[in-house]
C-alpha positions as CSV (number, residue, x, y, z in Angstrom):
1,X,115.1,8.1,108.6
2,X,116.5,5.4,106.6
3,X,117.0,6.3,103.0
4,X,118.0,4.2,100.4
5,X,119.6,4.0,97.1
6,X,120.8,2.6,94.1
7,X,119.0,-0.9,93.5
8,X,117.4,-0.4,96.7
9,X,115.4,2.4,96.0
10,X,112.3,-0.1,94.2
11,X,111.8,-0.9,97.4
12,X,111.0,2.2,98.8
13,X,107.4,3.5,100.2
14,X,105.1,3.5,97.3
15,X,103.7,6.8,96.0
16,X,99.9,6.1,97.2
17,X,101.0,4.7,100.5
18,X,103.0,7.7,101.1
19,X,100.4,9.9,100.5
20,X,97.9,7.9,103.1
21,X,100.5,8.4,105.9
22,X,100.7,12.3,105.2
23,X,105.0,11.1,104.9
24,X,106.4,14.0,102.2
25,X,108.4,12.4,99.2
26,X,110.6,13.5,96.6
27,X,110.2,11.8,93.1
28,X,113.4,9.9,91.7
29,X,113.3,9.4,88.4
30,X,116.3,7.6,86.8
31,X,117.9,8.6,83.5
32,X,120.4,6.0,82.2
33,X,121.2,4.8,78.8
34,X,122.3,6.5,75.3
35,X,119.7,9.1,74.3
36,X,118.4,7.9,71.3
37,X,115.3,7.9,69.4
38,X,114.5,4.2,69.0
39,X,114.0,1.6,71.7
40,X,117.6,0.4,71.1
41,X,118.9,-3.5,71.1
42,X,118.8,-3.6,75.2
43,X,115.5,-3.0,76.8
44,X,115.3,0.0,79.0
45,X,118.6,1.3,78.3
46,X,117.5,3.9,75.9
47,X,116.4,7.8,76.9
48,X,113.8,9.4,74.6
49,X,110.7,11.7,75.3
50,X,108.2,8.4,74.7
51,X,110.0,6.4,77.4
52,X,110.3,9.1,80.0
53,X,106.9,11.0,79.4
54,X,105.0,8.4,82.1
55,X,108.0,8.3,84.9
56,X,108.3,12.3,84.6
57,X,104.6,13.1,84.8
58,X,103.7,10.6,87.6
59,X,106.8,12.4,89.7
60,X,105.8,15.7,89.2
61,X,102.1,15.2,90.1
62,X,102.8,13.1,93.0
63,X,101.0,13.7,96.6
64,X,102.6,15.6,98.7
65,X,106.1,15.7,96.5
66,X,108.9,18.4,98.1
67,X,111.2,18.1,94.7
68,X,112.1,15.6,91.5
69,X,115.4,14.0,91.7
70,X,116.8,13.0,88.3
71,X,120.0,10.1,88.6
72,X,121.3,11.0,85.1
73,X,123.8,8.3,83.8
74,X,124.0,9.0,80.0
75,X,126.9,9.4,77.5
76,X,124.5,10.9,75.2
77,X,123.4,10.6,72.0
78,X,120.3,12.5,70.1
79,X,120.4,16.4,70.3
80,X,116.8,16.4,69.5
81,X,115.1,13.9,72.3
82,X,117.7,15.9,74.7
83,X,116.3,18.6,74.3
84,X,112.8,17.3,74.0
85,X,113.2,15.6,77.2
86,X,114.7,18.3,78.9
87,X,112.2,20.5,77.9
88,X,109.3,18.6,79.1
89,X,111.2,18.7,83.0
90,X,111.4,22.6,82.5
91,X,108.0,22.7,81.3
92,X,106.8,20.1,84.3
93,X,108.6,22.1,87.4
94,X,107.1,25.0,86.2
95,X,103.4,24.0,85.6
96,X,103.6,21.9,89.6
97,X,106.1,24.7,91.1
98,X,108.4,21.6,91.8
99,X,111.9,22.4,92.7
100,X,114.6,19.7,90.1
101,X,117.8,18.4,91.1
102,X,119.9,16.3,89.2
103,X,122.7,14.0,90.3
104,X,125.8,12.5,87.8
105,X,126.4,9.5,88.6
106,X,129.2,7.7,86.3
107,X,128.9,9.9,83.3
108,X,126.2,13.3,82.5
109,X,128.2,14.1,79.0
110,X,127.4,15.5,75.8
111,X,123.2,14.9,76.2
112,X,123.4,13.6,79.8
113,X,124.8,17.3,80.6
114,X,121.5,18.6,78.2
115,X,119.5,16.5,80.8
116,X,121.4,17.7,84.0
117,X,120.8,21.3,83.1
118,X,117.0,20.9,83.1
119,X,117.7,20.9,86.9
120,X,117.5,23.9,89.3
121,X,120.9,22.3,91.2
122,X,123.5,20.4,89.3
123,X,125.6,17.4,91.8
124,X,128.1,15.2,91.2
125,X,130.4,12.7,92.7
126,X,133.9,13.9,92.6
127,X,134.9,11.2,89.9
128,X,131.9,11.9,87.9
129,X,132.6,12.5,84.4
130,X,130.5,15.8,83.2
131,X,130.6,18.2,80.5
132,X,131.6,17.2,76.7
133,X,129.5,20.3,75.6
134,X,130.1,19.5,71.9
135,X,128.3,17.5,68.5
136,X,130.1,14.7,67.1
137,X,128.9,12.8,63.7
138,X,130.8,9.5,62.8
139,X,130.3,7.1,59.8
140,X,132.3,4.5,57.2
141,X,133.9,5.2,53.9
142,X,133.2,1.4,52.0
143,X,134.1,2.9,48.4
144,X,136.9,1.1,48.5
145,X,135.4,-1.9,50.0
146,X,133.0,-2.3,47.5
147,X,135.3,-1.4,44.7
148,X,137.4,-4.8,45.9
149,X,134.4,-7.5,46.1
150,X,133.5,-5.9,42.5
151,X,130.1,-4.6,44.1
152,X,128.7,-1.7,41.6
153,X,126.6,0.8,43.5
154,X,123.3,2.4,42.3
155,X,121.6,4.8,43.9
156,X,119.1,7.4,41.7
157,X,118.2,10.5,43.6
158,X,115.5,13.5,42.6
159,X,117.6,16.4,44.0
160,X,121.1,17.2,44.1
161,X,121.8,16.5,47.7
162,X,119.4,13.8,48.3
163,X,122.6,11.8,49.1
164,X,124.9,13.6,51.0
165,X,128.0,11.6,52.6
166,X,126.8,8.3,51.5
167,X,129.6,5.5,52.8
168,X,129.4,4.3,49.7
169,X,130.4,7.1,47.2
170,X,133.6,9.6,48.0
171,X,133.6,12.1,50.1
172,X,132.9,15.9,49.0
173,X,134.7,18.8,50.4
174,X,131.2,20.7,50.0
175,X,129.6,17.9,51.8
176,X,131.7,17.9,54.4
177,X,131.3,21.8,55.0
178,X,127.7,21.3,55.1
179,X,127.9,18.7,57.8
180,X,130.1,21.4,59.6
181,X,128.2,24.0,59.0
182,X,124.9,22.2,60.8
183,X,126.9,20.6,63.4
184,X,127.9,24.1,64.0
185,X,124.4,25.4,64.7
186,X,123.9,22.3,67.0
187,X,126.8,23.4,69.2
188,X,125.2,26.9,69.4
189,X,122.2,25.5,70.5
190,X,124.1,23.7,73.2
191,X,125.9,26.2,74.4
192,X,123.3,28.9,74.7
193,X,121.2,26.1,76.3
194,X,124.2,25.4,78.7
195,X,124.6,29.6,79.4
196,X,120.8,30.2,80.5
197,X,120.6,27.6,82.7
198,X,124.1,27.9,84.8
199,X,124.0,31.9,84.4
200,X,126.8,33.4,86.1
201,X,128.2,30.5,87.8
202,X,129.8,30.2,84.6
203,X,133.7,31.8,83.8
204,X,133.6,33.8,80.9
205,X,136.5,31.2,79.2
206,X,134.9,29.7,76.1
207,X,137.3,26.9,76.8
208,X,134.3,25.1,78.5
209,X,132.5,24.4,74.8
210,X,135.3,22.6,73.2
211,X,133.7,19.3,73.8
212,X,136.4,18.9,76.6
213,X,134.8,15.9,79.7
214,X,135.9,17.0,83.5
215,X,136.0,15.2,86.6
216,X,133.1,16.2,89.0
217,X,135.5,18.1,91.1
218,X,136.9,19.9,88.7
219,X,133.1,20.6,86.8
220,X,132.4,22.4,90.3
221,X,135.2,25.0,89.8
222,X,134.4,25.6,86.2
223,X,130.7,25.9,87.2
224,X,129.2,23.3,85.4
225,X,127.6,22.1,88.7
226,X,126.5,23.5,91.9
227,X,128.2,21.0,94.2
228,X,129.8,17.4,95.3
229,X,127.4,15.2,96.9
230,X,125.7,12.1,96.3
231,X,121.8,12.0,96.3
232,X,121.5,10.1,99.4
233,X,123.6,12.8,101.7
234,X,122.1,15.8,99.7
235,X,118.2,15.0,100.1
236,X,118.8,14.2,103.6
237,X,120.2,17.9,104.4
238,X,118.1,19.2,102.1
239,X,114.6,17.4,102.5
240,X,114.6,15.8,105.8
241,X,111.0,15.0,106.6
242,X,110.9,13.3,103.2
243,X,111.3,9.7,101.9
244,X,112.7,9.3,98.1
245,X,110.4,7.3,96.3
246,X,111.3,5.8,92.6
247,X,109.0,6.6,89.9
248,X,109.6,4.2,86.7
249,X,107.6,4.3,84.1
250,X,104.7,1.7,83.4
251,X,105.8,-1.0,80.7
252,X,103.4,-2.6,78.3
253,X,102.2,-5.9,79.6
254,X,104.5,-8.2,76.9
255,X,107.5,-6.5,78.9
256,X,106.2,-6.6,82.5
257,X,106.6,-10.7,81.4
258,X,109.7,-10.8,79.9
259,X,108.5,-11.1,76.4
260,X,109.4,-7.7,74.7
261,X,112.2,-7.6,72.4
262,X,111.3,-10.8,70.8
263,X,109.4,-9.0,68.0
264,X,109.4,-5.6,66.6
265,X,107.0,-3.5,65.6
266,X,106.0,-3.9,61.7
267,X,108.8,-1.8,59.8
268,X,110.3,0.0,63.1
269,X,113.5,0.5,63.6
270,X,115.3,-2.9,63.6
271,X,112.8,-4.7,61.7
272,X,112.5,-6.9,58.4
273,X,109.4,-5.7,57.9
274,X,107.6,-9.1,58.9
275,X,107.8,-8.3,62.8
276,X,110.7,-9.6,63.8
277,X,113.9,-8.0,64.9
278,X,116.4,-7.5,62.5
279,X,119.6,-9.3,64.3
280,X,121.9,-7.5,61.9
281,X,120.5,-4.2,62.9
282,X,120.2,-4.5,66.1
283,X,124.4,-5.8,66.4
284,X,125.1,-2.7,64.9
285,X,123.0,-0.1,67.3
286,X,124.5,-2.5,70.4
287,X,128.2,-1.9,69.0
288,X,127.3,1.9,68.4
289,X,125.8,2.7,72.0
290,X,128.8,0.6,73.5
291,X,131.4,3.1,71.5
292,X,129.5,6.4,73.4
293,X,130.1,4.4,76.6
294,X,133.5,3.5,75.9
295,X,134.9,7.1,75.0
296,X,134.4,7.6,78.8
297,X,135.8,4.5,79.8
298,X,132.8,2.7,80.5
């Protein structure tokens, strides 16, 4: 059986073909970007529950489908669509009785760890970078930016904290231990997340929720993942009579022809509010996805 990966793997036995040759697949579905809410300034290079709804359902239903294989690259990003994303795989293998494996490729951090522990079986390559079980918030103090161009800031609010840690007031201590305070419950979350799904594979050392990244090999002693492997010699061994199919999700016609991303939609995110993108915006979202990437080297 010749299986094939990477770029490769569009080329593989379609779904419906597969099916009308009795041949028994298993659904790859990749997930590779920042997870983030919005569309992002790069098409396609965003995770979210809207953009993998279509990809996840078509693999779980699929004819004749022996198990889903998800190729997580992700640095992270939104706790929320993690969790939302990995709760509609959970929710999927369930319903279909489809067994879900997940495979790190470069990086499966913060939210691309969320996403890999959706999965019945966790592999990585042994220079995979997994874990970063932690929440992070970042932002700019301009006070004194705006205090130098003589810029005078307004802002009127109806409730006290309306407008908590804005960049351009000073910082408050009680602002700053309500930020703490909820990025607190987020970690919880996280790890209790993390603890149901990798049961007693993992040590009792809380050392593995201080936001600390592994190598693969080291993220199979600590637990974190089942074994070493790359998807190609792992579905071989472990589905032989099967041919890995990719399952992408269906794009909106303006895409399929290379139009998308030349408008957005009327006051989305990264819009003026007359349709088109926002070029401003959309710089900054670019330079914040690239600093998740680059915390990891990438």
């Amino acid at each position: 059986m010749n299986l094939r990966f990477g770029s490769a793997l569009s080329s593989v036995l379609p779904g419906p073909l597969a099916a009308a040759t009795g041949q028994r697949t298993v659904s790859v579905v990749r997930l590779q970007g920042v997870i983030a809410a919005n569309s992002g300034p790069v098409p396609r290079a965003v995770i979210n529950i809207t953009a993998v709804e279509d990809a996840l359902r078509r693999a779980f239903t699929a004819d004749r489908v022996d198990a889903v294989a998800l190729m997580i690259n992700s640095p992270g990003g939104s706790a929320t669509q993690s969790a939302l994303v990995a709760d509609r795989i959970r929710g999927l293998a369930e319903e279909h009785e489809v067994p879900v494996l997940a495979f790190c490729e470069d990086v499966a951090a913060s939210g691309g760890y969320w996403l890999a522990c959706a999965a019945d079986e966790i592999y990585a390559h042994p220079t995979s970078l997994v874990g970063s079980i932690g929440v992070v918030s970042g932002g700019f103090g301009l006070t004194g930016l705006i205090e130098r161009y003589g810029i005078e800031r307004r802002l009127h609010t109806a409730g006290q904290n309306k407008a908590r840690l804005d960049p351009f007031q000073p910082e408050k201590a009680e602002d700053v231990e309500w930020l703490l305070g909820m990025q607190g419950e987020l970690h919880q979350m996280f790890i209790d997340w993390v603890r149901s799904r990798r049961g007693d594979a993992l040590p009792a050392d809380d050392g593995l929720f201080t936001g600390e990244v592994w190598t693969g090999k080291k993220a199979k002693e600590l637990g974190l993942i089942d074994d070493l492997g790359t998807a190609r010699e792992v579905l071989a061994r472990r589905f032989p009579g099967a041919e890995p199919v990719t399952v992408e999700p269906r794009r909106p016609l303006l895409a399929r022809l290379g139009i998308g991303g030349v408008l957005a939609p009327l006051g989305g995110a990264g819009s003026t509010g007359l349709g088109v993108a926002d070029p401003i915006g959309s710089a900054l979202e670019w330079v914040e996805h690239r600093s998740l990437w680059s915390r990891f080297g990438l």
